[in-house]
N, C-alpha and C positions, 0 to 999 in steps of 0.2 A: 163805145167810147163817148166820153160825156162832150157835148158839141161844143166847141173851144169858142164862136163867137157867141152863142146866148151866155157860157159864161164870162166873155167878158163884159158883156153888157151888164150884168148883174153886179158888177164891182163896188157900187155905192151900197147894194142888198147886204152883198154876200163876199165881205172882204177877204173870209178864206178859201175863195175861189178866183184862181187869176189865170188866162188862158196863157201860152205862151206857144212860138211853132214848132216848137223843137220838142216841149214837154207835152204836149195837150196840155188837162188839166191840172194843176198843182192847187192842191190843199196846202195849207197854210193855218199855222193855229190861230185862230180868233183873236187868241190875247196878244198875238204879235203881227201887225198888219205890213210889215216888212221886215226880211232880212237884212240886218247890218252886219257888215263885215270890215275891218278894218284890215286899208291892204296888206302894212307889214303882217299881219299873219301868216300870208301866205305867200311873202317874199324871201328871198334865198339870200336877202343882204345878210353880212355879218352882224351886224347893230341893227335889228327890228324897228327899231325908232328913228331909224337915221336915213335918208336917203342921199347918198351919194351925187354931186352932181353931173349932169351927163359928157360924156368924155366925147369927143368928135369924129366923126367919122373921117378915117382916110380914103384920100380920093384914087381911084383907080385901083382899087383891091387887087390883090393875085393870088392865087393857090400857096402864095411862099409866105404869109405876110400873118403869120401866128407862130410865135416861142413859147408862149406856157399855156394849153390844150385846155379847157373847162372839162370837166369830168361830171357824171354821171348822179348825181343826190338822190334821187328817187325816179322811177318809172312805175306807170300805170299800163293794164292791156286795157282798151276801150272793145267795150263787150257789145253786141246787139242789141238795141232795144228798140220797141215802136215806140212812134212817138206820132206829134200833127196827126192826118188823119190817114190813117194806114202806111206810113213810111215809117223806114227803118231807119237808126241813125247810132252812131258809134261815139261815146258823147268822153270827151278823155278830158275839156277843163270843163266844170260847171257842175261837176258830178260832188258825191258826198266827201270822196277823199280829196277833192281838189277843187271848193268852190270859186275860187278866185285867186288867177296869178297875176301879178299887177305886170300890164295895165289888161289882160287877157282874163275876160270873163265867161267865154263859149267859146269850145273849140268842137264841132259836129262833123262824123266824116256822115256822110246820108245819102240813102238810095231810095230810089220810088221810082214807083210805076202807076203809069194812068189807069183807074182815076184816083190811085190815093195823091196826097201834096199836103199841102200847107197854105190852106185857104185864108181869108181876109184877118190880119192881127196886127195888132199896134206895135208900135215902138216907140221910146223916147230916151234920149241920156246916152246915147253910143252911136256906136257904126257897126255895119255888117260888113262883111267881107263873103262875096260866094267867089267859088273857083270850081267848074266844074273839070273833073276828066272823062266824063264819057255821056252820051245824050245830049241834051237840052232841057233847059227851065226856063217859063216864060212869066214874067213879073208886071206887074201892075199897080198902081197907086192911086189915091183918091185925088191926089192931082194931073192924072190922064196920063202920067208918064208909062210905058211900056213898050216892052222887049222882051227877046230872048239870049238869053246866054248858051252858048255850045260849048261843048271839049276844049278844054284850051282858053276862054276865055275867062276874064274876070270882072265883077261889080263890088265895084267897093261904094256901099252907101253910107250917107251919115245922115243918120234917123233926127237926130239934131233934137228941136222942140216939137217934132211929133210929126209922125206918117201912120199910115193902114195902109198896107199892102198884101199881096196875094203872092205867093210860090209856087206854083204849078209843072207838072213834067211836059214835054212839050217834042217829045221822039220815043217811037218805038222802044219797047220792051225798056230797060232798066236806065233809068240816070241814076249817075255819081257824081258826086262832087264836095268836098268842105266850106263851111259855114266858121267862121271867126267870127265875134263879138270882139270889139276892140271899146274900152270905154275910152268918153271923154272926158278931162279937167272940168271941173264945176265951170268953168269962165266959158266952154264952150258945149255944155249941154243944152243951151237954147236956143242956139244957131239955126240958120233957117235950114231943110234938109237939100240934100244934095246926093249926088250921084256923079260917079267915076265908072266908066265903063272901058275895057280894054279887050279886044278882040285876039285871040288866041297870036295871031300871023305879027302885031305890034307890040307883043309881049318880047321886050330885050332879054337877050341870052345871048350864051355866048360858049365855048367848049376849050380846056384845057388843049398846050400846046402835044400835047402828047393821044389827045382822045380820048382820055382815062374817065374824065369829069363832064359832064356840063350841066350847067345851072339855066334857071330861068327867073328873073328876077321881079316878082311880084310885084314887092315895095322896098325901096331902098337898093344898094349899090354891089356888084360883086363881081370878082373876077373883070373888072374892067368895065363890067354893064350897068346900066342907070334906069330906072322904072320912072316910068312918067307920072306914077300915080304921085298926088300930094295926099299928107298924114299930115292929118293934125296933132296927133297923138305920136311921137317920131316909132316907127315900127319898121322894123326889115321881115319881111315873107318871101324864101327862098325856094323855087323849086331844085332837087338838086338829085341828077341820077348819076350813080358809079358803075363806067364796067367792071362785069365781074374778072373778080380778084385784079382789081385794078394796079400797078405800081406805086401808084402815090394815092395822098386820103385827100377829101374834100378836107378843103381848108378855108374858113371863112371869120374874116376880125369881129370882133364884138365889143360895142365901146362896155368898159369895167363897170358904169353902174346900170347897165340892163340886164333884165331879164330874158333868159332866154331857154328854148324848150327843141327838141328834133321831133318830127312825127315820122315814123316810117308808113310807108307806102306799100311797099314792098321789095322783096330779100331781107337783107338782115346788115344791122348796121354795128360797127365794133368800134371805139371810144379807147383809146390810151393800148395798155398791153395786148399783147395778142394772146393772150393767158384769160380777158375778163371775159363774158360771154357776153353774147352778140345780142343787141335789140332786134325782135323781130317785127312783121307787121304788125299794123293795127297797135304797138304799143307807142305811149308819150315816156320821152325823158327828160326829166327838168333837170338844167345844167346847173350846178352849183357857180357860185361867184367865184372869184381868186383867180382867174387866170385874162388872156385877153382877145377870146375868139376861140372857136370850135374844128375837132378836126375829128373826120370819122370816114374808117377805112370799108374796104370790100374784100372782106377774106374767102369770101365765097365762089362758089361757083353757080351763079345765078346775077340778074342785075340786081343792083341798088336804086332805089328810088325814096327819098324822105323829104321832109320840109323840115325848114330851118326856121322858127320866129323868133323874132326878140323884141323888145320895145322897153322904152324908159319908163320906170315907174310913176305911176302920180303921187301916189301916198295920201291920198286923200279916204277919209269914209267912204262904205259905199253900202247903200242901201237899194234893195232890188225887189221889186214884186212883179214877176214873172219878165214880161216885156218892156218892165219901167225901172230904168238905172239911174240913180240921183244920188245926192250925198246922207240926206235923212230923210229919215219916217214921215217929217212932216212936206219936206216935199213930194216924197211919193202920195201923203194925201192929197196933194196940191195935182199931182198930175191925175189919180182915179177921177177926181172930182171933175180935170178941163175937159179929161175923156167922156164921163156921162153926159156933160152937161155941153159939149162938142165947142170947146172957147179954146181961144190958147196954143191955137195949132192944131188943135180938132175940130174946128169950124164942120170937115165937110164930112167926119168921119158918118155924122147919122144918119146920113141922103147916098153911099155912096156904098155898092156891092159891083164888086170886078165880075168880069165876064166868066171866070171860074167859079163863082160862087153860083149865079145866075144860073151855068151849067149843069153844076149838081146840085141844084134847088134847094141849096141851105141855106136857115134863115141866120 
């Protein structure tokens, strides 16, 4: 595997080389030093050109509080692949069929085991989002910050105008966990970086009157419960498990101009008639517009367990090379260039290799 930090240092050499942690290395044609992608492409608005403006959240949500169900527009199965440096990762946004759903530009489900991870790599122009379920990953930055995330917990960072950090496993035999990319509005891609950190035990949730449902509420509001995290980018991430063959469906509002998508987890999730067939794991369903919130049953005999995202779209261009999310070409030159030359937010990037790297002696 081609070592993902000598290429990204080579970014000023060799612009069709860009590391990323999820990709390793991505080639990239010469004659195009960034992908631009404009977001209605790849938004489910009726009018491509139009975005809607955002409808507001009600407070206090319940299982009872959707009349017209969103249905089902396309699904992807997110298939195996290695990626970083010997982990595996299940990549359902960000892939060929589905480069970018606004405001959602990575969605990774990912497993690794020590010593493979996701050693020292940049960011600029977004946020991450990790949520592990099972192990531990322990994270680090060129500004001293570090931790670990367990089962249950979650790190919501904002890469802002630029970090280097390390992803590392950090327990016994296999972690799991998903990776979101959430972009930000151009007005807030140079923001200083930041970190949300929420520990599995302060993650609100909450369980249907009957014990059919219960959610856990990432970011944003349901079934009565409220996430402490702030978005800047407004995003709901829902954890959400059904008993099997439960009586009633998870039911959750979704204001009319967001975007919204279900990831199963595991069983199988059924959407409108009990005639359509059922999503199973490891597949994304991107909800079409037209209705005002999501509702998806358990006809099974097995549990349910998926995630719910949704978020307002920006509608703005977006140009990306690898790790670096902007509006154009020419500020991704803008940011290759603060990277090599360590200005701009990468002051300390050139003096500064986390204890995981140091570990496994890469340079």
């Amino acid at each position: 595997m081609v070592n993902q930090v000598a290429c990204v240092s080579s970014l000023a050499r060799h612009k069709n080389c860009v590391a990323h942690p999820r990709h390793g290395a991505i080639y990239i044609d010469p004659s195009r030093e960034a992908v631009v992608v404009h977001s209605y492409f790849l938004s489910l608005n009726t009018n491509p050109h139009t975005i809607n403006p955002i409808a507001s959240l009600a407070g206090g949500m319940s299982t009872a509080a959707v009349e017209k169900p969103r249905q089902v527009a396309r699904k992807f199965l997110a298939r195996p692949q290695h990626e970083g440096v010997g982990a595996v990762v299940r990549r359902s946004i960000g892939r060929f069929e589905l480069r970018y759903f606004d405001p959602f530009l990575v969605l990774d489900e990912f497993s690794v085991s020590a010593p493979a991870g996701f050693p020292d790599h940049p960011h600029r122009g977004f946020e991450t989002v990790t949520y592990m379920l099972e192990g531990a990953v322990t994270h680090e930055d060129f500004e001293g910050h570090r931790g670990t995330i367990k089962a249950g917990d979650v790190q919501w960072m904002t890469a802002g105008r630029g970090i280097v950090h390390s992803e590392m496993p950090a327990a016994p035999g296999t972690s799991r966990g998903l990776q979101l990319w959430v972009n930000l509005a151009s007005k807030n891609k140079m923001i200083e970086p930041g970190y949300q950190e929420i520990q599995s035990k302060d993650i609100a949730s909450t369980t249907s009157a009957d014990g059919g449902v219960t959610v856990r509420v990432i970011a944003g509001q349901a079934m009565g419960a409220r996430s402490q995290v702030s978005t800047r980018t407004p995003t709901m991430y829902l954890d959400f498990t059904v008993r099997a063959r439960a009586a009633a469906p998870a039911r959750q509002p979704v204001p009319a101009s967001w975007n919204a998508f279900v990831y199963v987890l595991e069983g199988e999730a059924s959407f409108g008639d009990s005639d359509q067939k059922a999503v199973g794991a490891h597949h994304l369903a991107l909800l079409g517009q037209g209705g005002d919130g999501v509702e998806v049953w358990n006809r099974s005999d097995r549990q349910l367990r998926f995630l719910l995202l949704a978020g307002e779209p920006i509608g703005e261009p977006v140009a990306q090379l690898g790790p670096f999310v902007m509006n154009t070409e020419e500020e991704i030159d803008a940011t290759v260039n603060d990277f090599e030359c360590g200005i701009n937010g990468f002051e300390k990037a050139k003096h500064w290799k986390s204890q995981a790297m140091i570990a496994l002696d890469l340079e």
